[in-house]
C-alpha positions, 0 to 999 in steps of 0.5 A: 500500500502507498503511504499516505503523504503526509499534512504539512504547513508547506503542502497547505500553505504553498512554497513562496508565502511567508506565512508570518506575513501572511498571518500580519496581513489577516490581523491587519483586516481583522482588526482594520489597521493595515496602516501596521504594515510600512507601505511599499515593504511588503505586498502583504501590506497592499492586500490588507490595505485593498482588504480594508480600503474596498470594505470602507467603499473605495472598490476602485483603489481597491480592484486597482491593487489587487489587480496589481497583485495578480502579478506578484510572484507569490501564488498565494498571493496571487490567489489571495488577490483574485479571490478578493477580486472576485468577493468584490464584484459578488457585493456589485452584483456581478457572481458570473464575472466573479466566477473565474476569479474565484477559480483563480484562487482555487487552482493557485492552492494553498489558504487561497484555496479556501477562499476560492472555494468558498467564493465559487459556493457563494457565486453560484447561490442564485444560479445552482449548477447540477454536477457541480462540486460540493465548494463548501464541503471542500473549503471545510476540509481544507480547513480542517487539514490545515488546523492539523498541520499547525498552518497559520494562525487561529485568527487565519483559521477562523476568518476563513471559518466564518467566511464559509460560515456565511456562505452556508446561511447565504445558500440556506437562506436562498434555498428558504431554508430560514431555520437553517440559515438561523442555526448557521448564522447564530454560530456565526455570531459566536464564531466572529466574537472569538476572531475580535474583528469587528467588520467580521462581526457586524456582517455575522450579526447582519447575517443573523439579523436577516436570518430572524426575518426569514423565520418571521421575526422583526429584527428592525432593532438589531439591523438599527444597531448594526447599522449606526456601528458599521456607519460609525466606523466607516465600513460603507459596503455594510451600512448599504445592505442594511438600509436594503433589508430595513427599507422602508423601516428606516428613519429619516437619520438612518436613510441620510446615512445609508445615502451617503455611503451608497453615493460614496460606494457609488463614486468609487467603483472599479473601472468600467464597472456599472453601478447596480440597480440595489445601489439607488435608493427608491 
């Protein structure tokens, strides 16, 4: 019988990235201060900077450096920028144009594996294709050989966690499966409390917040939370899903907020990209 080959950092990881870089890049966007990082030193550092930057709404200066990124002699890196490349254009409505990104960032291996896995699920929630792989099932085991290989750190790991996390909710919802999407989006929530992230969490408790509403509760209070903390810390790219969910719940403090975010988010897209219709507010 061959011998099995066995788990390591390097087969997970890839040959060219640094995982200790890697590592300060993922605490930089957790904690949303890439600014740790010296500018022009490490790659790393204009990838959390893309990272932190399209999730304040500038996706334009955002798309350009990872872009740019594509490049690097990094693979994982690389794989890293696509896979943001191709979260970017999924908030814009674009899942088919995300769709060979996310393959990108799955054939470049490694951690950015992950995230192209978890971005395919994500791309293809509203257009189910039969035959297709089981992309979350894949990220998680993924996930799981890297915990066992001692790969990056648990800050990595639990992103990476919680992005499959909300994937999961996001199909079940789309599958009016809102008990599920419930159960799943609740663990997110205590997931992204362990990570000390606070984008992180606002979007779990977004997730969480939509989820209530699916099973029939109002979770106009929570989304009103929700919706004052990502305003005050300037994470744009969630104050407009929020003003979409509460619609016309909103009051008349809550609705200029929404409309300044989304008139900056409008302003800042990436080239010859067109705005969608969600983007305006009725």
């Amino acid at each position: 019988m061959k011998p099995k080959t066995p788990v390591t950092a390097t087969a997970i990881m890839g040959t060219a990235t640094d995982p200790t870089a890697y590592d300060r890049a993922i605490h930089a966007i957790c904690e949303g201060s890439p600014g740790r990082f010296v500018a022009g030193q490490d790659a790393w550092w204009d990838w959390a900077q893309a990272i932190t930057g399209s999730a304040q709404g500038d996706y334009r200066a955002g798309w350009i450096t990872l872009a740019q990124l594509r490049g690097h002699s990094d693979p994982i890196l690389v794989g890293m920028a696509a896979a943001a490349q191709g979260s970017i254009l999924r908030q814009l409505g674009h899942h088919t144009q995300a769709i060979p990104h996310d393959a990108a960032a799955t054939a470049a291996g490694g951690l950015a594996a992950v995230d192209g896995l978890t971005g395919l699920a994500a791309d293809h929630i509203f257009a189910p294709r039969v035959g297709d792989a089981d992309w979350l099932l894949q990220a998680r085991g993924l996930l799981q050989r890297s915990g066992a290989a001692g790969l990056g750190s648990d800050e990595a790991r639990q992103r990476a966690a919680l992005r499959v996390n909300w994937v999961t909710a996001e199909t079940q919802l789309a599958h009016d499966n809102g008990p599920g999407a419930l159960r799943t989006a609740s663990a997110g929530v205590s997931l992204a409390r362990t990570l000390d992230s606070p984008r992180h969490l606002l979007k779990s408790q977004l997730i969480h917040a939509v989820s209530c509403e699916a099973v029939g509760q109002d979770a106009g209070r929570e989304l009103s939370i929700i919706l004052q903390a990502a305003d005050a810390r300037g994470i744009r790219t969630l104050v407009w899903p929020v003003g979409l969910v509460l619609g016309g719940r909103m009051d008349s403090a809550e609705r200029a907020q929404v409309q300044t975010a989304v008139d900056f988010i409008g302003s800042h897209l990436p080239p010859g990209l067109v705005a969608p219709p969600s983007l305006h507010l009725a």
